[in-house]
OpenMM code with the backbone's topology and positions (N, CA, C; nanometers):
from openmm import Vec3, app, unit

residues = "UNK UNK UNK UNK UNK UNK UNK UNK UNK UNK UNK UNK UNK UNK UNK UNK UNK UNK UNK UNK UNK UNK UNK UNK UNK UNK UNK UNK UNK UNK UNK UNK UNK UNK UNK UNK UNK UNK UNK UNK UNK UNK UNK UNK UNK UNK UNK UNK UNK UNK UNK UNK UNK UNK UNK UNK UNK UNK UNK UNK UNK UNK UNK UNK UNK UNK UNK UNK UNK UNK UNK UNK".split()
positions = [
    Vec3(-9.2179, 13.6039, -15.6823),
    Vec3(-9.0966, 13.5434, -15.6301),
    Vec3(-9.0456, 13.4430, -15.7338),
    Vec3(-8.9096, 13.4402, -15.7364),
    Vec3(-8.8629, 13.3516, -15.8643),
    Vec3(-8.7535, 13.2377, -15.7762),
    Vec3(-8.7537, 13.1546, -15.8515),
    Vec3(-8.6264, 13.0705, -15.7838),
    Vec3(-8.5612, 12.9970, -15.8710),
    Vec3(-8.4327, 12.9987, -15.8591),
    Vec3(-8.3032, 12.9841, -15.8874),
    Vec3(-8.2248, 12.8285, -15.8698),
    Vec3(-8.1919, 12.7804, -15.9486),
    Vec3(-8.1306, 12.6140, -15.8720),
    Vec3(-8.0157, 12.6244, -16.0015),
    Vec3(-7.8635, 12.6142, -15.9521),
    Vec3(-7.7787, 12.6007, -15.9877),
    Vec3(-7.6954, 12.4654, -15.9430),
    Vec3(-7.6030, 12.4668, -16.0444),
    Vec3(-7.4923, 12.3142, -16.0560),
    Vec3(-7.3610, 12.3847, -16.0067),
    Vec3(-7.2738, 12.4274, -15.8732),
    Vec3(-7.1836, 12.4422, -15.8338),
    Vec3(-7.0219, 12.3307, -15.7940),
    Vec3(-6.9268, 12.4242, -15.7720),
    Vec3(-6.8395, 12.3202, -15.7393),
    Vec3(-6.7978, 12.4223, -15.5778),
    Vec3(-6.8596, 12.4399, -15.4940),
    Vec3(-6.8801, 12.5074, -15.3939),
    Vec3(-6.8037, 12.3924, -15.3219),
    Vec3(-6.6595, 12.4124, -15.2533),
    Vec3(-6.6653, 12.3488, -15.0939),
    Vec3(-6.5779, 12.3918, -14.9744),
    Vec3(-6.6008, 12.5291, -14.9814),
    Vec3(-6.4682, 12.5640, -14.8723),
    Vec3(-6.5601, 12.6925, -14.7817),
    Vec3(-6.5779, 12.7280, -14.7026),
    Vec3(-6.6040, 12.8482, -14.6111),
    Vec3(-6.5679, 12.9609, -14.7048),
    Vec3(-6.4669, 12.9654, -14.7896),
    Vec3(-6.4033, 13.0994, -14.8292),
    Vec3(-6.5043, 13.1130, -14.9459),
    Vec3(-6.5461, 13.0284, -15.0114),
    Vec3(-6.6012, 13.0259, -15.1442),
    Vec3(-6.7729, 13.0755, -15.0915),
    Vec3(-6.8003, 13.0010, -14.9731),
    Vec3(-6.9781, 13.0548, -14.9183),
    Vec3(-6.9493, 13.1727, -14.8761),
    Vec3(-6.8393, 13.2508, -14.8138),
    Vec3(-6.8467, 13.3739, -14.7809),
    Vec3(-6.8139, 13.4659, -14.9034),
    Vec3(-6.7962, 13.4100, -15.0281),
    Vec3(-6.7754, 13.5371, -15.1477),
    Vec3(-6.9076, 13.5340, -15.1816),
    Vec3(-6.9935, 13.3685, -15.1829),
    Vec3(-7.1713, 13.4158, -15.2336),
    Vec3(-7.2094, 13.5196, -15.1406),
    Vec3(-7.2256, 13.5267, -14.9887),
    Vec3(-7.2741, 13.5619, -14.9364),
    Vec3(-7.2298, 13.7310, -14.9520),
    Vec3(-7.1237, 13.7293, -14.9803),
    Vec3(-7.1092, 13.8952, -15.0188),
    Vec3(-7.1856, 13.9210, -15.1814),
    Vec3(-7.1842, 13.8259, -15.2954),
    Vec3(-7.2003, 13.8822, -15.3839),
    Vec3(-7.3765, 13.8876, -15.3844),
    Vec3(-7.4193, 13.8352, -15.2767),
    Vec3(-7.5692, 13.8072, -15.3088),
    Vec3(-7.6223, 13.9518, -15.1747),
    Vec3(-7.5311, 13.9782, -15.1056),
    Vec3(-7.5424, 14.0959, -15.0278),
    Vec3(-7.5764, 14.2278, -15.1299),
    Vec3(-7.4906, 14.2168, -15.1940),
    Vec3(-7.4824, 14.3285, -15.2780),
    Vec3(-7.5545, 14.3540, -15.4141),
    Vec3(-7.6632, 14.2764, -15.4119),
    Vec3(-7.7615, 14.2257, -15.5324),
    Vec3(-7.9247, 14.2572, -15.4811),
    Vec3(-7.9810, 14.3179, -15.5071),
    Vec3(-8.1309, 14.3463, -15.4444),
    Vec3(-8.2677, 14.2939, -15.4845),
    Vec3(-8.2983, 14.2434, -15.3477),
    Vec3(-8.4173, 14.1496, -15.3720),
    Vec3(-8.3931, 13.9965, -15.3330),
    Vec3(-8.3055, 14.0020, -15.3007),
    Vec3(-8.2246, 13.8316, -15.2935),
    Vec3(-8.3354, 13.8323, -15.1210),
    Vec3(-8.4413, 13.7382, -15.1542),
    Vec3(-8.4714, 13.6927, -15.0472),
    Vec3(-8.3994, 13.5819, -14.9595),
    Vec3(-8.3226, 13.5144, -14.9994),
    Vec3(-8.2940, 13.4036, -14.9204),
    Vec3(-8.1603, 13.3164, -15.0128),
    Vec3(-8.0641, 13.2468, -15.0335),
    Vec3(-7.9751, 13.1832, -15.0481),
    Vec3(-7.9650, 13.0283, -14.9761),
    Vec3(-7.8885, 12.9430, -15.0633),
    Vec3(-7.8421, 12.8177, -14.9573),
    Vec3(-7.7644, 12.7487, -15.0659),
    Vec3(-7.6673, 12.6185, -15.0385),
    Vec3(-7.6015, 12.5463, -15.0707),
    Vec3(-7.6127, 12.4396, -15.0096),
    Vec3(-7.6437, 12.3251, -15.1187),
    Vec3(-7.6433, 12.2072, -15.0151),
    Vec3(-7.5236, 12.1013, -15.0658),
    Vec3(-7.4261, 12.1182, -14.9165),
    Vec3(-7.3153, 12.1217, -14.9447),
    Vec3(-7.2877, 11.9332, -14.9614),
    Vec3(-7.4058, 11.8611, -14.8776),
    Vec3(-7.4221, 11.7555, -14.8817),
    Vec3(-7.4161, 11.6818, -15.0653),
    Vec3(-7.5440, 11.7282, -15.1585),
    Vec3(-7.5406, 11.7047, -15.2585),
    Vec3(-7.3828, 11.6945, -15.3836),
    Vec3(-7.4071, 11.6043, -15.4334),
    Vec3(-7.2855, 11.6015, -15.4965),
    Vec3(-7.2612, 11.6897, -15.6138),
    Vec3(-7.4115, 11.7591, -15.6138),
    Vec3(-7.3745, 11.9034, -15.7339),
    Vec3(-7.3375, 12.0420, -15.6920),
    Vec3(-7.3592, 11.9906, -15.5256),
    Vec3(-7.3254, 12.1570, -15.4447),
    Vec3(-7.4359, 12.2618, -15.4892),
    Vec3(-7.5570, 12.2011, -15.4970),
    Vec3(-7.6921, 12.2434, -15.5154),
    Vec3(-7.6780, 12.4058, -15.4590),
    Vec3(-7.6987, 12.5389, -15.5729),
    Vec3(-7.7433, 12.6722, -15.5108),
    Vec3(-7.8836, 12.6494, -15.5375),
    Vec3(-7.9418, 12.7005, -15.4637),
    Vec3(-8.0798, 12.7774, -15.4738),
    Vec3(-8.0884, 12.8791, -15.4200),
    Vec3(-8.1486, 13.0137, -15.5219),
    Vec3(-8.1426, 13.1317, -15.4530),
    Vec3(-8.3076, 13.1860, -15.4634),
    Vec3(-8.3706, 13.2814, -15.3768),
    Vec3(-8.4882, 13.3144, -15.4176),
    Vec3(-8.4796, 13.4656, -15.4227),
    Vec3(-8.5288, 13.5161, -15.5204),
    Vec3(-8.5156, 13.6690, -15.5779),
    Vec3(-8.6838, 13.7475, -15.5830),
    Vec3(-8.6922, 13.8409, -15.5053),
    Vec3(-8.8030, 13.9134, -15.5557),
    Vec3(-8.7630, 14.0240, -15.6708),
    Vec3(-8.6745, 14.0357, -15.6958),
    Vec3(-8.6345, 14.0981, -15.8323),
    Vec3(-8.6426, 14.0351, -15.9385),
    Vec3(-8.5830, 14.0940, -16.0723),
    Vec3(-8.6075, 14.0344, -16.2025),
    Vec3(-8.5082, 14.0115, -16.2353),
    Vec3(-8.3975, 13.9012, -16.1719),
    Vec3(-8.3295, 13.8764, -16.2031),
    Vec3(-8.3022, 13.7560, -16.2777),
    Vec3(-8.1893, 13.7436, -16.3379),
    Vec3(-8.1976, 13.5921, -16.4723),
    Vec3(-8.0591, 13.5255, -16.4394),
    Vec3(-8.0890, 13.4004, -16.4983),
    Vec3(-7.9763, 13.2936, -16.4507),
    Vec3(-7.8586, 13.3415, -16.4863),
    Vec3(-7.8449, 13.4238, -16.6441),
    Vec3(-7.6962, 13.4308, -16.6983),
    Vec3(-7.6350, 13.5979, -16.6235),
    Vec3(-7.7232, 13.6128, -16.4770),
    Vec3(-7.6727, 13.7402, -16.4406),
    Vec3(-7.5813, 13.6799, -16.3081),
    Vec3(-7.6632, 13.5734, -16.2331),
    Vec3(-7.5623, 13.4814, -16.1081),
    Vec3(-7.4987, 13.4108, -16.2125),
    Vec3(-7.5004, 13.3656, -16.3266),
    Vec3(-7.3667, 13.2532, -16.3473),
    Vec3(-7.2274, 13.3538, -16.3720),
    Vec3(-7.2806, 13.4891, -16.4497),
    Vec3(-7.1745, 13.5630, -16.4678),
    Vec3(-7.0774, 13.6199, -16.3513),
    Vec3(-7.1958, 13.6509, -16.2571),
    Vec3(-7.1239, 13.7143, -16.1606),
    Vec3(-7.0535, 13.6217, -16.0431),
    Vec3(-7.0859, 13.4889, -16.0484),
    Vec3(-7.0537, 13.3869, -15.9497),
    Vec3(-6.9389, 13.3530, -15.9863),
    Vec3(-6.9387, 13.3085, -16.1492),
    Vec3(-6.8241, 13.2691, -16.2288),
    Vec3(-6.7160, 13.3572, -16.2083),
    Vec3(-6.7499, 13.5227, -16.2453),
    Vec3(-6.6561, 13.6089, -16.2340),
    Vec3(-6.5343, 13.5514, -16.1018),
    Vec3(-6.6023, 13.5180, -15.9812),
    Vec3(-6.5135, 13.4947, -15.8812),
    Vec3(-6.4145, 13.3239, -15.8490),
    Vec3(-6.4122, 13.2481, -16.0143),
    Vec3(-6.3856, 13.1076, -16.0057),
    Vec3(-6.4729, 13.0293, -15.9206),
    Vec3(-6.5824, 13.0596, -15.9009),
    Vec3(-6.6793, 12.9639, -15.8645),
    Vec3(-6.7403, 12.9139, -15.9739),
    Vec3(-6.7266, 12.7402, -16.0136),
    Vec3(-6.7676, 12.7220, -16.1443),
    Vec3(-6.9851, 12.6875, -16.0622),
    Vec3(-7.0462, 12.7400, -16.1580),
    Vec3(-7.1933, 12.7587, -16.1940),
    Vec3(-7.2412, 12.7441, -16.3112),
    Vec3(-7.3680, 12.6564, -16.2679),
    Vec3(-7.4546, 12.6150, -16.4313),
    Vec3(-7.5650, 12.5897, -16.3727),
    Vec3(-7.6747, 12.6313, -16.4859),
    Vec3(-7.8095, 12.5814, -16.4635),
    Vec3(-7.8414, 12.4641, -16.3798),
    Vec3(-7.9042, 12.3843, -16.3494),
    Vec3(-7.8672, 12.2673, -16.2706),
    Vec3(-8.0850, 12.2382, -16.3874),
    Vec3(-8.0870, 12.1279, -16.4931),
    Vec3(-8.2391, 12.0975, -16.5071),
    Vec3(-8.2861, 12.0785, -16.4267),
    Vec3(-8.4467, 12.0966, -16.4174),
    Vec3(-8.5656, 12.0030, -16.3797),
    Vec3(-8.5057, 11.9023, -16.3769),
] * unit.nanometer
topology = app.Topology()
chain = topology.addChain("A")
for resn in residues:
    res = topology.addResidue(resn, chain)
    for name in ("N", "CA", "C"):
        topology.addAtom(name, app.Element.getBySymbol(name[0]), res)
């Protein structure tokens, strides 16, 4: 299991319902969240696939959702 922690600018219903489709359509995605509280709009995603950061920033980005690594 791998996990995922991104730096978003996430804040509208419309913008969690395009993750929730693009992470629908991605396999292995155990689980998703946004914490909408945090002021980085914290993603964390958990993947039993082999998936890599510059494959959600591309595809998140693709939809004007700005995404970045978020460090340790």
């Amino acid at each position: 299991m791998k996990i995922f922690v991104f730096k978003t600018n996430i804040d509208s219903h419309l913008e969690m319902s395009i993750l929730a489709s693009i992470f629908m359509n991605l396999k292995g995605i155990v689980r998703w969240s946004v914490d909408m509280q945090d002021v980085d709009r914290v993603l964390k995603v958990v993947t039993l696939e082999d998936h890599n950061e510059i494959e959600f920033i591309r595809v998140i980005r693709s939809q004007g959702i700005s995404c970045d690594v978020l460090p340790d």
